[in-house]
TIDRENTI-318467 format. One record per residue (C-alpha): x, y, z. Coordinates in steps of 0.1 Angstrom, whole numbers, plus 5000, padded with zeros to 4 digits. Example, Ala and Ser with C-alpha at 12.3 -4.5 7.8 and 13.67 -1.06 7.14 Angstrom:
% TIDRENTI-318467
512349555078513749895071
This chain:
% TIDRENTI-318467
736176283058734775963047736975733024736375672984736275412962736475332929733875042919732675082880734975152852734175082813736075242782734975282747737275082719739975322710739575362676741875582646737775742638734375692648731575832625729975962657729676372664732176562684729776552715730776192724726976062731727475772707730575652726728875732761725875602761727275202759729975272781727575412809725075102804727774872809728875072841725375072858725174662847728574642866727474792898723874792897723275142902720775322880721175672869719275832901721475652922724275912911724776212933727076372910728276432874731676532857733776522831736076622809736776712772737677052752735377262732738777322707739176982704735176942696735177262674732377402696731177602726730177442755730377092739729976902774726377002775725676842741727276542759724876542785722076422761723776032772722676112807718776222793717176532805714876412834715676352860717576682870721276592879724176772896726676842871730176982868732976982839736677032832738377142806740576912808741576512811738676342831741276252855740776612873737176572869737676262889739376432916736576662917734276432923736776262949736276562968732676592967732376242984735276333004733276623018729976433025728076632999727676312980728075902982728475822947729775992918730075912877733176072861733376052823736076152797735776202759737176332724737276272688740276362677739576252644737476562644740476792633744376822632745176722665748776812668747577172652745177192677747177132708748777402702746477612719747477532756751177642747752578052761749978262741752578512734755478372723755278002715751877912707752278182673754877962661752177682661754677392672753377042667753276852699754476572687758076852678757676952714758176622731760776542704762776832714762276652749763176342740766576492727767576642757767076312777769476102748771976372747772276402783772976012786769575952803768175682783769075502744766975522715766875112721765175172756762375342741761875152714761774852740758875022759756875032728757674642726756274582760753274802761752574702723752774282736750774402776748074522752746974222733745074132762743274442760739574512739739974882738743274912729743675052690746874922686748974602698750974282685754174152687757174392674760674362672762974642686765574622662762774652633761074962653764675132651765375092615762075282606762275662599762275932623758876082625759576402647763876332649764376152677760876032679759875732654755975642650756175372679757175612700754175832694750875742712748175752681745475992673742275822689738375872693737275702725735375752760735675612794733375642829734475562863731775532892732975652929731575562960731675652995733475343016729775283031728275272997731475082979731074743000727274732990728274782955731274562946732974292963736174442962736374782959739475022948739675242980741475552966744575612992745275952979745676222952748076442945748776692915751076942909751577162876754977362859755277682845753277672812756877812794758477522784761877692786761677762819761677402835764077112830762376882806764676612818762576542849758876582857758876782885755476772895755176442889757876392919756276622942753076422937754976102942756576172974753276362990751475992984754475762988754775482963755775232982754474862983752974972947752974592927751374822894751375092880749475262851750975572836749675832813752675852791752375902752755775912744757875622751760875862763758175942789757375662804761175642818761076002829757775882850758975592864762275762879760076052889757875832911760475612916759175262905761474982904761974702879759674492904756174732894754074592867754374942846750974972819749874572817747074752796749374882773749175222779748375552760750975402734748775202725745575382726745575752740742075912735742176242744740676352778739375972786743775852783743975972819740775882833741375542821744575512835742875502870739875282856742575052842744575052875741675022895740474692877743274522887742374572924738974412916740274132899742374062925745574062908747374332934746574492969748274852959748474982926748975322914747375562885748675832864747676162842748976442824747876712809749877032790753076972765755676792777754276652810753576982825750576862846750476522867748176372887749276072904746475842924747275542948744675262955744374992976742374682979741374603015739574273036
């Protein structure tokens, strides 16, 4: 099976609302220009299509072929969809090239969660029968999380608040990210509980934004870009959709994903966390050290579109491959309450 590489990635600005429709196109359409200026590529040079987004998030059916109208109607493309984070649309894809069907591949996320009551609708994905009537917020579910991790000794209050510090300060840097400055930790705990134990810094915000990320075959990736991100490996794993019957403590698939890649000689790491509690239950789960750079883009805390947040993740990994600035760097998504779904992706620069 031939290798894969990652060798465009552009994001939208996450933003609190756009004034664009549910079906994404005015957030597409720039980010997929900027893409094809990246890498040269033109939209007949793609062999395939997917993405990812959520007709209940949109508030209509089949709301990824309204999207399409950013790709245009001629020429005919090959086209596929998840309902889900574009991260699984990306492995998808992955697997197309993989398989030799294809050599290049555009994989594109979106939703306006402006659109509705995000937190009301995320409560569809939860047990159908017994939880999902209650209508629990998920912003209540990883709260009752979070509590399990303090009382249990696992992590303070303090070390959460200090991850919103750091990803808050890494994302400065950033264009996209919706929200970022200096903050102090002490401040961030005085502030009132949101969801008890969760304060607003410890919640990713509601965000509208997009993101695309171009695949090649390893043939194709050296003609496109000087330094491609050769994908290593991907691995993801998923828990019982009951959140009452798994340990909320630990991310269980997120470990099983870790160890089938192995994470070692990984100098960064972007993770699909938007709860500060669960960025620490990521890092012990794939085991990353103090030494790994953990979300220099700031992270879903600080932007956390839904359906793009993991798909950008990779992108945002991936970039720092191009730039340069590591050799082996590693990417991660979720999907479900309370972590219940993780995808974990290692990439590699290479001479």
């Amino acid at each position: 099976m031939t290798d894969v590489a990652v060798v465009g990635f552009a994001q939208a600005p996450n933003v609190r609302a756009t004034t664009g429709t549910t079906n994404g196109v005015e957030m597409l359409v720039p980010i997929f220009q900027d893409v094809f200026a990246q890498t040269g590529l033109s939209k007949t040079d793609i062999g395939f299509w997917c993405s990812g987004s959520s007709d209940y998030l949109a508030g209509r059916a089949f709301s990824f072929i309204a999207a399409i109208d950013a790709i245009g109607a001629f020429p005919p493309i090959n086209e596929s969809h998840v309902e889900m984070d574009a991260a699984w649309a990306l492995f998808e894809a992955w697997v197309k090239i993989r398989t030799g069907e294809v050599d290049t591949a555009l994989v594109y996320g979106f939703g306006k969660s402006s659109a509705g009551n995000l937190r009301r609708t995320l409560a569809m994905q939860l047990d159908p029968y017994s939880v999902a009537p209650l209508w629990p917020d998920s912003v209540s579910i990883a709260g009752l999380q979070a509590r399990m991790g303090l009382d249990s000794g696992d992590y303070t209050e303090a070390d959460m608040a200090e991850v919103a510090v750091r990803s808050r300060a890494a994302a400065k840097g950033n264009p996209s990210a919706q929200l970022s400055g200096a903050f102090d930790a002490e401040e961030l705990l005085a502030e009132p509980y949101l969801a008890d134990p969760l304060r607003a810094h410890d919640c990713a915000p509601i965000s509208d934004g997009a993101s695309v990320i171009v695949l090649a075959s390893a043939d194709r990736a050296r003609e496109i870009r000087e330094r491609p991100a050769y994908i290593g490996g991907i691995q993801h794993r998923i828990e019982s959709g009951s959140i009452g019957a798994r340990d909320l403590r630990r991310s269980v698939s997120t470990e099983a994903a870790g160890e089938a890649l192995g994470t070692d000689g990984v100098e960064i790491a972007e993770l699909h966390a938007p709860f500060t509690h669960q960025e620490i239950v990521l890092r012990r789960a794939l085991g990353l050290d103090d030494a790994v750079a953990v979300n220099p883009s700031g992270g879903a805390l600080c932007g956390n579109p839904m359906f793009a947040a993991g798909l950008s993740r990779i992108g945002e990994a991936a970039g720092q491959i191009f730039e340069g600035r590591a050799g082996k760097v590693l990417a991660h998504a979720t999907s479900g309450p309370a972590l219940q779904q993780n995808l974990v992706c290692v990439m590699e620069g290479r001479a």
